[in-house]
C-alpha positions as CSV (number, residue, x, y, z in Angstrom):
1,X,-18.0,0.2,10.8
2,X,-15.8,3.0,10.0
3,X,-16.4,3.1,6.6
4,X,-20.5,3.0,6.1
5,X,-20.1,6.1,8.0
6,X,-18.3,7.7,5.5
7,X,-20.7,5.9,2.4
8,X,-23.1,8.6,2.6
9,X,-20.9,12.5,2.5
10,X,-18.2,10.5,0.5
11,X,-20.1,8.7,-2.3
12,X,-22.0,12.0,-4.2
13,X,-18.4,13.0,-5.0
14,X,-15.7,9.9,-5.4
15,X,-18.0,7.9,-6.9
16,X,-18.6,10.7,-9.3
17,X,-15.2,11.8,-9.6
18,X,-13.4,8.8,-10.2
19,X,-13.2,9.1,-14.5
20,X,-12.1,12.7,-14.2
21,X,-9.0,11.7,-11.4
22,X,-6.4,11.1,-13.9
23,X,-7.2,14.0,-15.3
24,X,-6.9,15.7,-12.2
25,X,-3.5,14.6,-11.0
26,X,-0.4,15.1,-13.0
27,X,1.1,11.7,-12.2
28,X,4.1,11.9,-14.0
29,X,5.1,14.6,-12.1
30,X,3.4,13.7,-8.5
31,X,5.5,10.0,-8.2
32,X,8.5,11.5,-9.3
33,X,8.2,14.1,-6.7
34,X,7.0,11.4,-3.7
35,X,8.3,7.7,-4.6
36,X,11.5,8.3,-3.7
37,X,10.9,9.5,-0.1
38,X,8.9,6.5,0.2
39,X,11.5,4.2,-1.4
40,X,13.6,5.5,1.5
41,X,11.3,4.6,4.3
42,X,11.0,1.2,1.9
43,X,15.2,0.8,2.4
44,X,14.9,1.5,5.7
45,X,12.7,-0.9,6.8
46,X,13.8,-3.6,4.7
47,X,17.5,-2.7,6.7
48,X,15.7,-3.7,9.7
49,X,13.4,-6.0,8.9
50,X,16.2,-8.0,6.5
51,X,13.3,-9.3,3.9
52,X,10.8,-8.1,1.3
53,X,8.2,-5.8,2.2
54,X,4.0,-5.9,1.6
55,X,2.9,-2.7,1.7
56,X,-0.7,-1.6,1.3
57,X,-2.1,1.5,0.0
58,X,-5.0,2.3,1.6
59,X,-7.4,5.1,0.1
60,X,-5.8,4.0,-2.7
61,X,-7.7,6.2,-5.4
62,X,-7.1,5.2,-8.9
63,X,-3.8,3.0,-7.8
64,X,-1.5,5.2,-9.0
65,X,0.8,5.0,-6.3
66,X,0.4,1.0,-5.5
67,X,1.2,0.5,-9.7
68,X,4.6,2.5,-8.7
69,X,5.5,0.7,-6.2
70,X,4.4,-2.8,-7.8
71,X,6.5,-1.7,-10.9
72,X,9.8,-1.2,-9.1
73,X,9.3,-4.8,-7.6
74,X,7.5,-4.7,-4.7
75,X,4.8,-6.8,-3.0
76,X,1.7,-4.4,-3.3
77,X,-1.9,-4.8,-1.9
78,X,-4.5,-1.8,-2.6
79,X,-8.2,-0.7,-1.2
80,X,-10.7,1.7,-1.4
81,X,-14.0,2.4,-0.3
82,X,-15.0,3.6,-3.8
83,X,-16.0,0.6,-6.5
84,X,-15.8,2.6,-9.1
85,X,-12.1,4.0,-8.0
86,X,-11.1,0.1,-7.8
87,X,-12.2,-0.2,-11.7
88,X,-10.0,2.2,-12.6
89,X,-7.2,1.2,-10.4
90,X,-7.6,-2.2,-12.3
91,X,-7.7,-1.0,-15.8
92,X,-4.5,1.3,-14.5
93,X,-2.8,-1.7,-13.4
94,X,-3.4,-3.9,-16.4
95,X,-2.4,-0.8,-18.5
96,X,1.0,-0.9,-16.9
97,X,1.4,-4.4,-16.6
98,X,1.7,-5.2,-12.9
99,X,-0.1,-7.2,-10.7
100,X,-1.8,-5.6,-7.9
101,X,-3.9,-7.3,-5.1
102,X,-7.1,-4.6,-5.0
103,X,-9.9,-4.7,-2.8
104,X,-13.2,-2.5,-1.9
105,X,-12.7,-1.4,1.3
106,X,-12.9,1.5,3.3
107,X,-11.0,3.5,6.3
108,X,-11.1,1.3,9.0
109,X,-12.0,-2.3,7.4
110,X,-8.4,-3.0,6.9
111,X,-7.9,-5.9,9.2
112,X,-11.3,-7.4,8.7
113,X,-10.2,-7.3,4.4
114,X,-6.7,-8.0,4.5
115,X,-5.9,-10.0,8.2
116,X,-4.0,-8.8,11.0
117,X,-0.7,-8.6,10.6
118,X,-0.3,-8.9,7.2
119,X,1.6,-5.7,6.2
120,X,5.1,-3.7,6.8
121,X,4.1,-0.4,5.7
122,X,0.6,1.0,5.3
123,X,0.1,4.0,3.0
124,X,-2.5,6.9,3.9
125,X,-1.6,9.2,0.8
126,X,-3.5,11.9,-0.8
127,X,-4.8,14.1,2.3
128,X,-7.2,10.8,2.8
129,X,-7.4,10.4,7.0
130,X,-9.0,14.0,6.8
131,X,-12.8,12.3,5.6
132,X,-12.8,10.7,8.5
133,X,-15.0,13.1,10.1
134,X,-15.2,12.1,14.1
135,X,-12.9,11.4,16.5
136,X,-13.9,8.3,17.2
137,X,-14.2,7.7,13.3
138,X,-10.1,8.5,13.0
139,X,-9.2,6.5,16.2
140,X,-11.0,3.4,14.9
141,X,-9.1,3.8,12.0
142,X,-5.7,4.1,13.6
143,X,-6.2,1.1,15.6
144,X,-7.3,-0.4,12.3
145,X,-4.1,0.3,10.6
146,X,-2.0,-0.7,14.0
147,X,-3.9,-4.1,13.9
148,X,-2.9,-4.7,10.0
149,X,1.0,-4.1,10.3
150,X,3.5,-6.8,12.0
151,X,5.3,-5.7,14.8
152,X,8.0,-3.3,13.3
153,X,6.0,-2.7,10.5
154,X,5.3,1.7,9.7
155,X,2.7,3.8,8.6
156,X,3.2,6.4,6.2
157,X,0.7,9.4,6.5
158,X,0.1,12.4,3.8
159,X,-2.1,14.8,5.1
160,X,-2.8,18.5,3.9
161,X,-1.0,20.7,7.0
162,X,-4.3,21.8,8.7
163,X,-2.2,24.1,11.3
164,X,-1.5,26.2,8.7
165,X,-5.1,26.1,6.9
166,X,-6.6,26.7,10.2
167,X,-4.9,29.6,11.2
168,X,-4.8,31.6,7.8
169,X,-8.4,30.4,6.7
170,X,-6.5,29.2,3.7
171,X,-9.9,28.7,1.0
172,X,-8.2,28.2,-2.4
173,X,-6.0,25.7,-4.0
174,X,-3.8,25.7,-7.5
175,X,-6.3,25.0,-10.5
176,X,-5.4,21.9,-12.8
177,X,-5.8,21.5,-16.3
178,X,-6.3,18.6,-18.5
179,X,-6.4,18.9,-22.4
180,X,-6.7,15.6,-24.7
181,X,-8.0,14.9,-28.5
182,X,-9.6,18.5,-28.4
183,X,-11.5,18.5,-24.9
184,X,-10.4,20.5,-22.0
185,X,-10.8,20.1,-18.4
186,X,-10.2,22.6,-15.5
187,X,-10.5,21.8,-12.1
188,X,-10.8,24.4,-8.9
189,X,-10.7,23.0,-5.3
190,X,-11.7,25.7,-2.5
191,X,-12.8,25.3,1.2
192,X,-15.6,26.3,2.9
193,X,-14.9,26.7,7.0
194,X,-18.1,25.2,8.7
195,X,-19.4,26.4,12.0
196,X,-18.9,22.8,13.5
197,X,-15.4,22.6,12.8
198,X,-15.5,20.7,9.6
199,X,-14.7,21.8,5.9
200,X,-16.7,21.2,2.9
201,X,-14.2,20.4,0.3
202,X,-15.4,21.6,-3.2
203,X,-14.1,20.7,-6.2
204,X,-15.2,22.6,-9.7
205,X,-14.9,20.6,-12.9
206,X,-15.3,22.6,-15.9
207,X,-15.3,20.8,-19.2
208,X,-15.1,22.2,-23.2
209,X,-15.4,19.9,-25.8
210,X,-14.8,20.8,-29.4
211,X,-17.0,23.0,-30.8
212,X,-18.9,23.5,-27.5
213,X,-19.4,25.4,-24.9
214,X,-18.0,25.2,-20.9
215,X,-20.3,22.8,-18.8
216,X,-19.6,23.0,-15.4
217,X,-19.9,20.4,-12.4
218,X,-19.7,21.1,-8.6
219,X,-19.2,17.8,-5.9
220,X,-18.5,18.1,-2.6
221,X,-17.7,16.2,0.6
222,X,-16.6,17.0,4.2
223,X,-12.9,17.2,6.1
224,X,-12.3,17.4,9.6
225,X,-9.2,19.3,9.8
226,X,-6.4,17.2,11.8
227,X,-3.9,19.3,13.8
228,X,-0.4,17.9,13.9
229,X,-0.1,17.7,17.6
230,X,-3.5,16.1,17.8
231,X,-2.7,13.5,15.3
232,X,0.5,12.6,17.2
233,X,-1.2,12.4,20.6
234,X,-3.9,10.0,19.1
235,X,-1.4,7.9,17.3
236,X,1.1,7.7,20.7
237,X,-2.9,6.4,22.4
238,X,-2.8,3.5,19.9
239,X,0.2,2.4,19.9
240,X,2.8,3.4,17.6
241,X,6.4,4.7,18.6
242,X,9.2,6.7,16.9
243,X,6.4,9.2,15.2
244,X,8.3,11.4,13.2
245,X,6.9,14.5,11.1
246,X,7.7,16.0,7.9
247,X,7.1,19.0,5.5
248,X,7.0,17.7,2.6
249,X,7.6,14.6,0.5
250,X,11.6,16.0,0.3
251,X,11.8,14.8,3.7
252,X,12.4,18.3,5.4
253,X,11.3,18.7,9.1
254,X,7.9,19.9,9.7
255,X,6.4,23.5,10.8
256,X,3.3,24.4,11.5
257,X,3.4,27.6,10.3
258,X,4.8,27.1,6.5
259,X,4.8,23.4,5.6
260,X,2.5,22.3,2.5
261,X,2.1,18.9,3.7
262,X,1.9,17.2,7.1
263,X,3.7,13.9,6.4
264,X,3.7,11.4,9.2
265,X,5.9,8.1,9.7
266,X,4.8,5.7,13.1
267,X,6.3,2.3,14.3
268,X,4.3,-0.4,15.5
269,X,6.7,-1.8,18.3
């Protein structure tokens, strides 16, 4: 299956790097910015559709999003391939109240967890569908995710925009801090371009604690870059209509050439 595949490059970092991802991500800040955009998709398929929604967040991470979504009243489901990512998404959930149907299940293992069928809108957030590091690895998937929505039903894509990376080479990201009860945490992400195609992803975790020195920690796992046009081909060869693309979680049309983010919305018909 798609996801055993993925057990063995993935698990030396996620697995690792699940305590230190709230840490990493300024979540006050990141929802603000991207619920609404996908409250709007939310309205407008609850405008067609004339009901509640179930949504699934897939690659859910530590849940942050799935909580969210939950809290403003909707019907939320959430997996990942990552145990130790679906403990924290648990304690997150039960720290904010909300009920939260998790699983353990990876890219691709969707319709054997969940049931076909079962969802109007599937989540992809957080540059996720880039791990999948094959072809056939990302196909499986999308058919995965076309089996698990009802007819009608959308998936939402967030993906880094790999045009752009590709072209300029682009290595670095922003650094993030953390500080909290003394200790202080700095994370740098960088790329390295592989012969093959692929990226190594790297992410640097420094950490101080009180009266100590800087201890550093390196993980890594591998991306295969996925070109906008690409991904909208393979997506059209599965099934899914009205495939629109975006900048940016404001909603703004998509270029190749500037856009952070390659954000993709896809009916099932």
């Amino acid at each position: 299956m798609v996801a055993n595949a993925l057990t063995h490059p993935r698990r030396s970092m996620y697995n690792i790097f699940a305590e230190d991802y709230d840490r990493f991500v300024n979540w006050n800040d990141r929802l603000a910015y991207e619920i609404p955009f996908i409250e709007k998709q939310i309205r407008f398929l609850q405008d067609r559709l004339e009901r509640p929604l179930d949504i699934l967040d897939t690659a859910c991470g530590t849940g942050m999003h799935a909580i969210a979504l939950a809290n403003a009243g909707h019907h939320v489901s959430a997996a990942d391939l990552f145990p130790e990512m679906i403990t924290k998404s648990q304690q997150n959930a039960h720290s904010a109240g909300v009920q939260v149907r998790f699983k353990t299940s990876g890219l691709g293992e969707m319709a054997g967890s969940f049931g076909q069928d079962q969802f109007d809108l599937l989540l992809c957030l957080g540059n996720s569908l880039p791990h999948l590091t094959s072809e056939q690895e990302l196909m499986a998937s999308l058919q995965d995710f076309h089996s698990t929505l009802r007819p009608g039903g959308m998936l939402f894509i967030q993906n880094r925009n790999f045009d752009v990376v590709m072209q300029r080479q682009e290595r670095w990201m922003e650094p993030q801090t953390y500080q909290a009860d003394g200790n202080e945490w700095i994370f740098q992400r960088f790329y390295d371009f592989l012969p093959n195609g692929l990226i190594r992803f790297n992410i640097v975790t420094l950490q101080r604690k009180p009266d100590s020195g800087w201890q550093s920690a390196v993980n890594s796992t591998l991306l295969r870059p996925q070109i906008s046009s690409e991904l909208e081909h393979q997506l059209v060869q599965v099934g899914f209509k009205d495939i629109h693309a975006f900048g940016s979680m404001q909603g703004e049309p998509f270029s190749s050439d500037s856009s952070g983010n390659l954000i993709i919305t896809a009916i099932k018909p």
